[in-house]
C-alpha positions, 0 to 999 in steps of 0.5 A: 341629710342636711344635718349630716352635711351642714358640717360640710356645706361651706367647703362643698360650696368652696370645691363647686365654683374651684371645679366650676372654674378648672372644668372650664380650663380643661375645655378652654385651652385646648380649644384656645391653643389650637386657635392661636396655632399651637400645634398637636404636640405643644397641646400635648406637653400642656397636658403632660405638664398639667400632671407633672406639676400634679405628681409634684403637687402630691408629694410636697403639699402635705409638708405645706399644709403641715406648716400653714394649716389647711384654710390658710394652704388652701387660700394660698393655693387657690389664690395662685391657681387663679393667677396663673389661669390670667397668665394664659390670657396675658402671655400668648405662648405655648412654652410659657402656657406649658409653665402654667399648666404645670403650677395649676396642676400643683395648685389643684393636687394640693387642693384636692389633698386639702379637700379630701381630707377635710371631708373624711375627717369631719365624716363618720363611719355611719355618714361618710358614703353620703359625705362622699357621695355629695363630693361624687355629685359636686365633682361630676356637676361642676366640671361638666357645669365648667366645660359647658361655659367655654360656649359663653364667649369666644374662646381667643377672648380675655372674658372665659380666662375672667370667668374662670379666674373668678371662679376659683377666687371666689372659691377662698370666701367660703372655706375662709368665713367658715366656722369649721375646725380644721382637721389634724394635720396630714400624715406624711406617707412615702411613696414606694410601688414595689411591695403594691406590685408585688401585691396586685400588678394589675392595680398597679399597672391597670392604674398607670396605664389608664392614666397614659389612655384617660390623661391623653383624652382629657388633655386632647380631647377638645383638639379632637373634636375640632379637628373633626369639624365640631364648633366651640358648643359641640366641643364642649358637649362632647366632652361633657357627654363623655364625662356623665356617661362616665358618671352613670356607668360606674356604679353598675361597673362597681357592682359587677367587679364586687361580684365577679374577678374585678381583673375579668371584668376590667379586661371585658371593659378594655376589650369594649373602650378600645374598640369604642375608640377605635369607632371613634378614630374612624367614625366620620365627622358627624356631629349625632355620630361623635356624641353618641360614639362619645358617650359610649367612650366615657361610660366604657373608658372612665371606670376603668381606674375605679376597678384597677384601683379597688383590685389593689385595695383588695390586697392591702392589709389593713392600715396600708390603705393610706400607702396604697392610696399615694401609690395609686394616686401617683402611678396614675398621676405619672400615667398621665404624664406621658399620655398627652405627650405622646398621643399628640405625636401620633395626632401630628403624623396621622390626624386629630382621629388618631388619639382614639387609636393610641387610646385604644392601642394603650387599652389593649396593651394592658388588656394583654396584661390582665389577660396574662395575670388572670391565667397566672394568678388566682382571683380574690376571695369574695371575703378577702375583697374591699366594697368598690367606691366610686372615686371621687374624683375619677374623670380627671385622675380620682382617689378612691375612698375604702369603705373597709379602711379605719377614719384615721387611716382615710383622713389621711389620704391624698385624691385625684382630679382631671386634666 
């Protein structure tokens, strides 16, 4: 294992304290923001923008990466990330934290493209699922890691806004001295849903739609738990029992979709996330209550895009699997736009507990959907379908990897991340 994974180590180092660093911004400036008295719905167009500047970010940074190459993009990249997570510190307001949320969404886009890519291009056929999997592992630490150091200092501090800047400034100095080459230059794929839909509207609906749920929680989730009487600490954990639960619950997902009608076993999962989150909007504000309810949200809710997402690649045709990988990434990307947004308009009208009843009314709204698909339609053959993977970044917005889809097709594949 070392020697499979020595190739990429620098770069795995490089992406662990970039994630350290972002993980904190998710947790921190939702909880900053409401602190300086932001209101529900600025807090909510931060996190739509976080996702307009990362659909952005997918269709323009492969042509920066074609013209500067990979270290020197991903160095240009991260040093404005760091930047910009210095500006929320200096400039308190809400319009220019919402311009800021957006570059960082861009910055991060392009990294992940940068990273994914490098990955899958240094991997093999024999060692890419324990490249990949590494790559799960440093995703889910570090932004669990990340959201943990929001209780370090108080979050109307300049200290946090340091730490998280140092971070992913320190990020540059192992991709910078590595001796690596760096991979061919990214394919640039267009970005055309139709033929997908056509294909499998479930995938392509399925993935949109978590991304209005899933993007509305990873953006408003800590208002949530402050708004129901939880500290900075409780706050943080919650969010990170959310995301390892999410973790540990998506390979026995996975496993169950690979035998049975993926779309079967997304509607049992939506049918079981909505009616965890609307335990949670009624749930009262008990700190054991909220972290066990909390726990079975992730493990329920965050899945769900690894199943909408593989159902989609079960019916690419072989050397489609870059197209469908944009296509996805992007359909869950512009989800997210609008979750945050308009969930913070419920969270105004009705309370910080609503964001669970607009995740679970986005949820069964789909779940009608699949339903319809599932009389509708016939379910892939077992023969015809893709071996599930774990996206790798799936609780921020993840790109899956296709175990089925030649190295050249994979190399070229843009992924996602988290809010």
């Amino acid at each position: 294992m070392t020697s499979t994974l020595r190739p990429v180590l620098s770069l795995l180092l490089g992406t662990t304290l970039l994630l350290v660093g972002n993980g904190l911004q998710f947790t921190l400036l939702p909880l900053s923001g409401a602190a300086y008295h932001f209101s529900a719905t600025l807090l909510g167009l931060m996190g739509s923008a976080y996702y307009v500047g990362f659909v952005a970010g997918c269709l323009i940074a492969p042509f920066l990466v074609q013209r500067a190459g990979h270290i020197r993009a991903f160095t240009a990249m991260v040093g404005t990330a760091a930047a910009t997570v210095l500006g929320h510190a200096l400039v308190i307001d809400p319009i220019a934290w919402i311009v800021l949320r957006a570059i960082t969404g861009f910055c991060l886009a392009g990294l992940y493209l940068i990273i994914e890519s490098w990955l899958n291009d240094r991997a093999t056929n024999e060692n890419r699922g324990l490249i990949m999997s590494a790559y799960i592992v440093v995703n889910f630490g570090a932004i669990t890691g990340g959201q943990m150091l929001v209780t370090l200092n108080p979050i109307t501090t300049f200290n946090s806004f340091a730490i998280a800047s140092i971070l992913c400034s320190l990020a540059v100095i192992p991709v910078a001295l590595t001796r690596s080459a760096q991979p061919a230059p990214i394919a640039k794929v267009k970005f055309d849903p139709l033929p997908l839909y056509r294909a499998a509207p479930v995938g392509i609906v399925g993935v949109f739609m978590i991304g209005v749920a899933n993007g509305a929680f990873w953006s408003l989730g800590p208002v949530f738990a402050t708004g129901n009487g939880l500290d900075v600490n409780d706050s943080a954990t919650l969010m990170s029992v959310a995301v390892v639960a999410g973790a540990l619950s998506q390979w026995p997902v996975g496993q169950l979709s690979d035998r049975f009608d993926r779309r079967k076993v997304l509607a049992a999962l939506l049918t079981c996330a909505a009616l965890s989150g609307i335990a949670l909007w009624r749930a009262p504000s008990d700190v054991t209550m909220l972290m066990i309810f909390g726990a079975l949200f992730g493990a329920l809710t965050l899945p769900g895009y690894s199943l909408a997402a593989a159902h989609a690649y079960d019916k690419t045709p072989p050397g489609g699997y870059v197209q469908t990988a944009t296509t996805v990434l992007l359909a869950n990307g512009a989800g997210s736009i609008f979750g945050p947004a308009l969930a913070s308009l419920m969270m105004a009208r009705l309370g910080p507990s609503s964001l669970f009843l607009f995740t679970a009314s986005m949820q069964t709204l789909l779940l009608i959907f699949v339903l319809i698909r599932i009389r509708v339609r016939q379910p892939t053959s077992a023969e015809a379908k893709a071996a599930f993977d774990v996206p790798a970044t799936a609780p921020v917005a993840g790109p899956i990897t296709p175990s089925k889809a030649d190295a050249a097709d994979i190399a070229a594949s843009p992924q996602q991340p988290a809010a």
